[in-house]
C-alpha positions in Angstrom: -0.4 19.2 -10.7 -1.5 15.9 -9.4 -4.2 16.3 -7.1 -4.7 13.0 -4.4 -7.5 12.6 -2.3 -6.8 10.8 1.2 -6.5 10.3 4.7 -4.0 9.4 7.6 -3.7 5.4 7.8 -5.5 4.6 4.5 -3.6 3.5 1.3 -3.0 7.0 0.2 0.2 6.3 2.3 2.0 4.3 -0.4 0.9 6.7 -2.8 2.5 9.9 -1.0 5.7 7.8 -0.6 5.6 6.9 -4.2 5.4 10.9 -4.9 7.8 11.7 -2.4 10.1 9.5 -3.6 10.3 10.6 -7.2 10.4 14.1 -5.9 6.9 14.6 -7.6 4.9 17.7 -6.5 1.2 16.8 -5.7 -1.7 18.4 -4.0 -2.9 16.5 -0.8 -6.9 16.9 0.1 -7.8 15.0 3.2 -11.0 13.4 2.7 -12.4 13.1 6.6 -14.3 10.1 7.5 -17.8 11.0 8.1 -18.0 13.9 6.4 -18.7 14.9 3.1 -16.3 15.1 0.8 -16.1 17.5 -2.4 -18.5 17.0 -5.0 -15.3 16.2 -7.6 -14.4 12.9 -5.1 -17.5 11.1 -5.5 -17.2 11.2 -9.1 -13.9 9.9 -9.3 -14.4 8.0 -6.7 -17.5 5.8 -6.8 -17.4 3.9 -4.0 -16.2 6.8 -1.7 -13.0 5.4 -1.5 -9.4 6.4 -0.7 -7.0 7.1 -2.4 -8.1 9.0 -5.4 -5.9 10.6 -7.8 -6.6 13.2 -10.3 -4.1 13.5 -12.7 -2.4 16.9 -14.5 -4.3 16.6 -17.5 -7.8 15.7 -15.3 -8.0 12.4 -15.3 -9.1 10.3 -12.6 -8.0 6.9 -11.4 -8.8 4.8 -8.3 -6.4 1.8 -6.9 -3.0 2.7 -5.2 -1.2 -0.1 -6.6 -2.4 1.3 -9.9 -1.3 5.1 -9.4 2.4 3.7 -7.9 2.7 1.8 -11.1 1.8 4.9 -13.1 4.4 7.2 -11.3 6.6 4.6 -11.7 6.4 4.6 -15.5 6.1 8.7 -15.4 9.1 9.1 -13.1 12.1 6.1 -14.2 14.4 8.1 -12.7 12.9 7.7 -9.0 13.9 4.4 -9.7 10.6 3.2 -8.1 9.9 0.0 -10.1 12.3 -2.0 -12.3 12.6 -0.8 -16.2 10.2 -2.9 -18.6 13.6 -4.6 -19.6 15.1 -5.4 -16.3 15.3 -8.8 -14.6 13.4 -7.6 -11.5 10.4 -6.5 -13.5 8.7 -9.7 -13.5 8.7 -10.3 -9.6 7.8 -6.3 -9.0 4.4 -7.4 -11.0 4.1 -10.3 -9.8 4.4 -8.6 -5.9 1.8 -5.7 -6.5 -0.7 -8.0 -8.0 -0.1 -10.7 -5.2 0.0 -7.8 -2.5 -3.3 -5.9 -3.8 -5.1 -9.0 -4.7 -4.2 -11.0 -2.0 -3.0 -9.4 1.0 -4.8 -6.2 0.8 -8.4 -7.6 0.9 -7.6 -10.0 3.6 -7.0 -7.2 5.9 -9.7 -5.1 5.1 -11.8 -8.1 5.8 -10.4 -7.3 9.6 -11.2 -3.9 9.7 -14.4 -4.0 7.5 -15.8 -7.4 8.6 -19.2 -6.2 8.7 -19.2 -5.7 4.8 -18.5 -9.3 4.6 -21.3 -10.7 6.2 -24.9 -10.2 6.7 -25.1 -12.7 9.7 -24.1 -10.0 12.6 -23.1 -13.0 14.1 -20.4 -14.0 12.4 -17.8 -10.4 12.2 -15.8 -12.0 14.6 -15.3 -15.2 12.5 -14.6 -12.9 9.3 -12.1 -11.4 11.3 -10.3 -14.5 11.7 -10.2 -15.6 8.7 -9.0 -12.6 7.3 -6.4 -12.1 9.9 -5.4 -15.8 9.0 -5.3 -15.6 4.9 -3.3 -12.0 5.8 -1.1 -14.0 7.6 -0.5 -16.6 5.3 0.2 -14.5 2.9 2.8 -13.3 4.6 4.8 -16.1 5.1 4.8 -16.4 1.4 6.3 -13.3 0.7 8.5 -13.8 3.4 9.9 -17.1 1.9 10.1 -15.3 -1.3 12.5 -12.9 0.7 14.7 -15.4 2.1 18.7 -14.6 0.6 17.2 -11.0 -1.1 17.3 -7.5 0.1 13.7 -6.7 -2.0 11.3 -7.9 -3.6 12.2 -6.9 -7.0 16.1 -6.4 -8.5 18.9 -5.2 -6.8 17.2 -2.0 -5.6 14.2 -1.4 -3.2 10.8 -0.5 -5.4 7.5 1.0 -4.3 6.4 -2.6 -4.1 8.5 -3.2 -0.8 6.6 0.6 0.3 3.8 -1.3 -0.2 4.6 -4.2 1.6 5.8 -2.6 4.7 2.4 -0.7 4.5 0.6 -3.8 4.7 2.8 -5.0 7.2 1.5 -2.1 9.5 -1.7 -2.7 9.0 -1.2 -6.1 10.9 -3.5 -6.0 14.0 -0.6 -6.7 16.1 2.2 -5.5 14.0 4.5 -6.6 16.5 4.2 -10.3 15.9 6.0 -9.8 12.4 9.8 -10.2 13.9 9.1 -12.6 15.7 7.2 -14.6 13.2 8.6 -13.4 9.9 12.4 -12.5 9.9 12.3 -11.7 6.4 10.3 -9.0 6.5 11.1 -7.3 9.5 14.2 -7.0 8.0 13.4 -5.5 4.8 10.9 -3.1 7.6 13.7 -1.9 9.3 15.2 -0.4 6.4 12.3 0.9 5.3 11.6 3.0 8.7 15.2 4.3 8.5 14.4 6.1 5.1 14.4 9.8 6.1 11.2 10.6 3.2 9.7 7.6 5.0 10.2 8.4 8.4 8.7 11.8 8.0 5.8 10.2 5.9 5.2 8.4 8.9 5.0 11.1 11.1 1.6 12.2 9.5 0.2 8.5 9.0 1.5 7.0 12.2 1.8 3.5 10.4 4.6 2.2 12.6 
Protein backbone atom coordinates (compact mmCIF):
# COMPACT_ATOMS: atom_id res chain seq x y z
CA UNK A 1 0.00 0.00 0.00
CA UNK A 2 1.07 3.53 -0.71
CA UNK A 3 2.10 5.12 2.32
CA UNK A 4 1.92 9.37 2.16
CA UNK A 5 3.31 11.56 4.62
CA UNK A 6 1.47 15.01 5.24
CA UNK A 7 -0.47 17.53 6.87
CA UNK A 8 -3.72 19.61 6.72
CA UNK A 9 -3.15 22.73 4.18
CA UNK A 10 0.15 21.48 2.69
CA UNK A 11 0.38 20.03 -0.88
CA UNK A 12 -0.35 16.59 0.27
CA UNK A 13 -3.92 17.90 -0.56
CA UNK A 14 -3.59 17.41 -4.29
CA UNK A 15 -2.11 14.29 -3.69
CA UNK A 16 -5.07 12.73 -1.51
CA UNK A 17 -7.41 14.05 -4.22
CA UNK A 18 -5.40 12.43 -6.87
CA UNK A 19 -5.76 9.02 -4.71
CA UNK A 20 -9.25 9.59 -3.91
CA UNK A 21 -10.04 10.11 -7.25
CA UNK A 22 -8.75 6.97 -8.78
CA UNK A 23 -10.25 5.12 -5.90
CA UNK A 24 -6.60 4.28 -4.81
CA UNK A 25 -6.14 2.98 -1.15
CA UNK A 26 -3.32 4.73 0.69
CA UNK A 27 -2.04 5.17 4.18
CA UNK A 28 -2.20 8.78 5.50
CA UNK A 29 0.65 9.72 8.41
CA UNK A 30 0.34 13.24 9.50
CA UNK A 31 3.65 14.73 9.90
CA UNK A 32 2.95 17.65 12.76
CA UNK A 33 4.78 20.79 12.41
CA UNK A 34 7.26 21.06 15.17
CA UNK A 35 7.52 17.77 16.01
CA UNK A 36 9.56 15.06 15.02
CA UNK A 37 8.59 13.08 12.59
CA UNK A 38 9.44 9.21 12.05
CA UNK A 39 12.89 8.28 11.42
CA UNK A 40 11.66 6.67 7.77
CA UNK A 41 10.41 10.61 6.71
CA UNK A 42 13.63 12.32 6.99
CA UNK A 43 15.08 9.83 4.80
CA UNK A 44 12.74 10.11 2.12
CA UNK A 45 12.35 13.32 2.78
CA UNK A 46 15.54 15.41 2.96
CA UNK A 47 14.48 18.66 3.41
CA UNK A 48 11.74 17.74 5.93
CA UNK A 49 9.20 18.41 3.51
CA UNK A 50 5.62 17.56 2.75
CA UNK A 51 4.21 15.51 0.91
CA UNK A 52 6.22 12.31 0.89
CA UNK A 53 5.18 9.24 -0.75
CA UNK A 54 6.40 5.82 -0.20
CA UNK A 55 5.36 3.68 -2.76
CA UNK A 56 4.08 -0.36 -2.62
CA UNK A 57 7.23 -1.67 -3.58
CA UNK A 58 9.31 0.94 -0.98
CA UNK A 59 10.17 3.49 -2.96
CA UNK A 60 10.27 6.96 -2.08
CA UNK A 61 9.52 10.09 -3.99
CA UNK A 62 9.19 13.74 -3.05
CA UNK A 63 7.23 16.57 -5.30
CA UNK A 64 3.35 16.39 -5.52
CA UNK A 65 3.08 17.30 -9.01
CA UNK A 66 5.37 14.36 -9.47
CA UNK A 67 3.37 11.62 -7.47
CA UNK A 68 -0.09 12.98 -9.31
CA UNK A 69 1.63 12.34 -12.56
CA UNK A 70 2.62 8.93 -11.38
CA UNK A 71 -0.91 7.89 -10.24
CA UNK A 72 -1.99 9.22 -13.16
CA UNK A 73 0.05 6.85 -15.31
CA UNK A 74 -0.70 3.84 -12.65
CA UNK A 75 -4.47 4.53 -12.56
CA UNK A 76 -5.68 5.60 -16.66
CA UNK A 77 -8.86 4.67 -15.76
CA UNK A 78 -9.34 7.60 -13.00
CA UNK A 79 -9.04 9.40 -15.90
CA UNK A 80 -6.79 11.93 -13.95
CA UNK A 81 -4.49 13.11 -16.81
CA UNK A 82 -4.92 12.89 -20.55
CA UNK A 83 -3.49 9.41 -22.30
CA UNK A 84 0.09 9.94 -23.80
CA UNK A 85 -1.77 9.96 -27.19
CA UNK A 86 -4.57 12.42 -26.46
CA UNK A 87 -4.76 16.06 -27.68
CA UNK A 88 -4.89 17.39 -24.12
CA UNK A 89 -1.69 15.78 -23.04
CA UNK A 90 0.52 18.51 -24.19
CA UNK A 91 -1.31 21.44 -22.23
CA UNK A 92 -1.76 18.94 -18.89
CA UNK A 93 2.29 19.02 -19.05
CA UNK A 94 2.65 22.09 -19.97
CA UNK A 95 0.05 23.25 -16.78
CA UNK A 96 1.86 21.14 -13.93
CA UNK A 97 5.25 22.31 -14.99
CA UNK A 98 3.94 26.02 -15.26
CA UNK A 99 1.87 25.55 -11.93
CA UNK A 100 4.88 23.76 -9.82
CA UNK A 101 7.51 25.86 -11.38
CA UNK A 102 5.92 28.97 -11.41
CA UNK A 103 3.03 29.46 -9.26
CA UNK A 104 3.91 27.21 -6.57
CA UNK A 105 7.25 28.94 -5.47
CA UNK A 106 5.84 32.32 -5.74
CA UNK A 107 3.44 31.54 -2.94
CA UNK A 108 5.64 29.96 -0.77
CA UNK A 109 7.75 32.94 -1.06
CA UNK A 110 4.52 34.57 0.94
CA UNK A 111 4.36 32.19 3.45
CA UNK A 112 8.18 31.41 3.86
CA UNK A 113 9.53 34.92 3.06
CA UNK A 114 12.12 34.60 5.62
CA UNK A 115 13.88 31.77 3.65
CA UNK A 116 14.27 34.23 0.90
CA UNK A 117 16.13 36.77 2.51
CA UNK A 118 18.76 37.30 4.94
CA UNK A 119 18.10 41.10 5.32
CA UNK A 120 15.14 40.75 8.22
CA UNK A 121 14.27 43.87 6.71
CA UNK A 122 13.13 43.00 3.70
CA UNK A 123 10.16 39.78 4.42
CA UNK A 124 7.75 42.19 3.79
CA UNK A 125 9.07 43.21 0.38
CA UNK A 126 9.51 39.29 -0.45
CA UNK A 127 6.13 38.99 0.32
CA UNK A 128 5.09 41.29 -2.30
CA UNK A 129 6.76 40.21 -4.82
CA UNK A 130 5.71 36.89 -4.38
CA UNK A 131 2.11 37.72 -3.94
CA UNK A 132 2.57 39.71 -7.24
CA UNK A 133 4.50 36.99 -9.61
CA UNK A 134 1.56 34.49 -7.94
CA UNK A 135 -0.74 36.84 -9.19
CA UNK A 136 0.54 37.18 -12.42
CA UNK A 137 0.61 33.97 -12.93
CA UNK A 138 -2.66 33.70 -12.50
CA UNK A 139 -3.91 35.86 -15.02
CA UNK A 140 -2.03 33.68 -17.37
CA UNK A 141 -3.68 30.65 -16.74
CA UNK A 142 -6.74 32.38 -16.59
CA UNK A 143 -6.44 33.71 -20.21
CA UNK A 144 -5.43 30.24 -21.04
CA UNK A 145 -8.99 29.31 -19.70
CA UNK A 146 -10.96 31.70 -21.55
CA UNK A 147 -13.76 29.56 -24.02
CA UNK A 148 -12.49 25.94 -22.05
CA UNK A 149 -13.93 24.05 -19.16
CA UNK A 150 -10.06 22.72 -18.10
CA UNK A 151 -6.99 23.05 -18.49
CA UNK A 152 -6.34 19.98 -20.39
CA UNK A 153 -8.99 17.92 -23.01
CA UNK A 154 -12.44 17.72 -22.69
CA UNK A 155 -12.35 16.36 -19.16
CA UNK A 156 -11.13 17.97 -15.76
CA UNK A 157 -7.43 16.38 -14.74
CA UNK A 158 -5.55 16.51 -11.42
CA UNK A 159 -3.92 19.52 -12.96
CA UNK A 160 -7.16 21.69 -12.50
CA UNK A 161 -6.97 19.86 -8.57
CA UNK A 162 -3.91 21.41 -8.55
CA UNK A 163 -4.83 24.64 -9.70
CA UNK A 164 -7.70 25.21 -7.45
CA UNK A 165 -5.25 24.18 -4.70
CA UNK A 166 -3.08 27.00 -5.57
CA UNK A 167 -5.91 29.14 -5.89
CA UNK A 168 -6.57 28.60 -2.09
CA UNK A 169 -3.47 29.29 -1.12
CA UNK A 170 -4.12 32.96 -2.29
CA UNK A 171 -3.72 35.25 0.77
CA UNK A 172 -7.02 36.61 0.04
CA UNK A 173 -8.63 33.92 -1.91
CA UNK A 174 -11.50 36.01 -2.24
CA UNK A 175 -10.08 38.40 -4.74
CA UNK A 176 -9.99 35.47 -7.41
CA UNK A 177 -13.85 36.17 -8.74
CA UNK A 178 -13.55 39.21 -8.86
CA UNK A 179 -10.32 39.38 -10.56
CA UNK A 180 -10.15 36.16 -12.51
CA UNK A 181 -13.46 34.92 -13.93
CA UNK A 182 -11.91 32.04 -15.48
CA UNK A 183 -10.87 30.47 -12.65
CA UNK A 184 -13.47 30.97 -10.26
CA UNK A 185 -15.39 29.23 -12.59
CA UNK A 186 -13.48 26.19 -13.11
CA UNK A 187 -13.36 26.56 -8.72
CA UNK A 188 -16.76 26.32 -8.47
CA UNK A 189 -16.97 23.12 -10.05
CA UNK A 190 -14.23 21.89 -8.36
CA UNK A 191 -15.87 22.61 -4.69
CA UNK A 192 -19.06 20.88 -5.86
CA UNK A 193 -17.11 17.54 -6.38
CA UNK A 194 -18.54 15.29 -3.52
CA UNK A 195 -14.60 13.46 -3.09
CA UNK A 196 -13.46 17.10 -3.06
CA UNK A 197 -15.76 18.60 -0.81
CA UNK A 198 -15.14 15.94 1.83
CA UNK A 199 -11.30 16.40 1.12
CA UNK A 200 -11.81 19.72 2.09
CA UNK A 201 -13.42 19.06 5.16
CA UNK A 202 -10.07 17.83 6.66
CA UNK A 203 -7.73 20.50 4.78
CA UNK A 204 -10.00 23.48 5.07
CA UNK A 205 -8.65 24.95 1.70
CA UNK A 206 -11.71 26.80 0.80
Amino acid sequence: MYRLYTRAGSGGFVVEAAFELAGVPFERIEVVKGVEPAAEFRTISPLGQVPALVLPDGHAMTESAAMCQLIAERHPDARLAPAVDAPGRADFLRWMAFLTSVTYPALLREYYAHRYTTDAGGIEAVKAAAVAEAERSFSVVDAALEGRDWLAGAHMSIADVYLLMLVYWHPEPAKIAATWPNLERVCAVLRENALLKELNVSHTMW
